[in-house]
N, C-alpha and C positions, 0 to 999 in steps of 0.2 A: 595402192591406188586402184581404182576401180576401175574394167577396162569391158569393154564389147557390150557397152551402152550406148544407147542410140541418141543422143539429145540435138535438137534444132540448133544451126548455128547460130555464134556467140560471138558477136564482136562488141568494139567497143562501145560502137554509136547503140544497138542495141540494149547494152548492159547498163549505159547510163541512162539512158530512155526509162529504162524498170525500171533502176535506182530513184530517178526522181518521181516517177508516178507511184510506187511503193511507199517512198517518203511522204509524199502530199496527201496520198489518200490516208495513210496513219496518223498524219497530224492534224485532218479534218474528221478524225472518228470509226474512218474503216478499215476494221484492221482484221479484213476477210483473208486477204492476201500473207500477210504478217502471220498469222494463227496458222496457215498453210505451211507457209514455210517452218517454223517453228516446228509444226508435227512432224514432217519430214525431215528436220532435222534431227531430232529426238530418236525413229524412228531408222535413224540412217539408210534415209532412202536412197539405190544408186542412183537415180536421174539427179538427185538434187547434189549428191557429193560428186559426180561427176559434172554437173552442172557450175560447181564450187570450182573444182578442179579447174577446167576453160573459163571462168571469169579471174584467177588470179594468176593465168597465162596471159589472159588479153589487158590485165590491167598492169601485169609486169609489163610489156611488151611498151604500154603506153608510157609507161614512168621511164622505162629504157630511152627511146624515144624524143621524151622531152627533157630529160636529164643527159642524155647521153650515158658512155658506156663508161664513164666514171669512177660509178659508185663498187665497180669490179677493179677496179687497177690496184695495184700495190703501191703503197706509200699516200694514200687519199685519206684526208682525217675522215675522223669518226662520223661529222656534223655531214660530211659531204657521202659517203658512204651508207647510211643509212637510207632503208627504203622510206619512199612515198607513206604517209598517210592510208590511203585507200587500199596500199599493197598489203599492209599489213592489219589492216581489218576483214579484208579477205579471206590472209593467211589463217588469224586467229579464227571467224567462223567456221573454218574450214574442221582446224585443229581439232576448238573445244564439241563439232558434231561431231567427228570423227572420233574421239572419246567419249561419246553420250553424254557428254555434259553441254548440250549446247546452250551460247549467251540468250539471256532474253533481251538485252541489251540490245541486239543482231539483228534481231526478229526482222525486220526489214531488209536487211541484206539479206534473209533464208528467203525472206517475198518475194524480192525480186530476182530472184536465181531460181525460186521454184516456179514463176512465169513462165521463164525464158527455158527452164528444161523442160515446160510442158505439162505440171503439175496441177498449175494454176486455171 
């Protein structure tokens, strides 16, 4: 894990503010932001993998939260133990930059994270 990198704070109201203006502006055509992140991904930039890092804290934290502490207890099926959606698209961007294989699938997730760590 990448450590004694400086990135702007990251919460949740902030992260999904990027998420959807990352999203809206890729799906009206600019994909300024998108092509950013992606480089940096690629590139395994630390602000953006530490950037990574504190959004699949704050989006754990969030799924915690509104799930409750559940999905950690012993004896919890499978269905209910299973993370969030968003937690694990996180997780995987995280993953496959951190392996230099990153998704281009993603490319909006690297967007909006590489905003919010100041890339952008």
């Amino acid at each position: 894990m990448t450590t004694n990198i400086e990135i702007p704070f990251i919460n949740f109201e902030r992260l999904a503010t990027a998420y959807q203006r990352a999203n809206r502006n890729f799906r009206d055509g600019d994909r300024r932001c998108a092509l950013v992140g992606i480089r940096a991904a690629r590139a395994r930039d630390p602000k953006l993998m530490k950037g990574l890092e504190r959004a699949i804290e704050v989006v754990d934290a969030k799924n915690d939260a509104v799930r409750g502490q559940t999905q950690r207890a012993l004896g919890v099926s499978y269905a209910d133990s299973f993370p969030a959606l968003e937690v694990g698209i996180f997780r995987e961007a995280y993953k496959a930059a951190d392996q230099g294989r990153p998704l281009e699938q993603l490319m909006v997730i690297y967007g909006c994270v590489a905003e919010l760590a100041g890339l952008f």
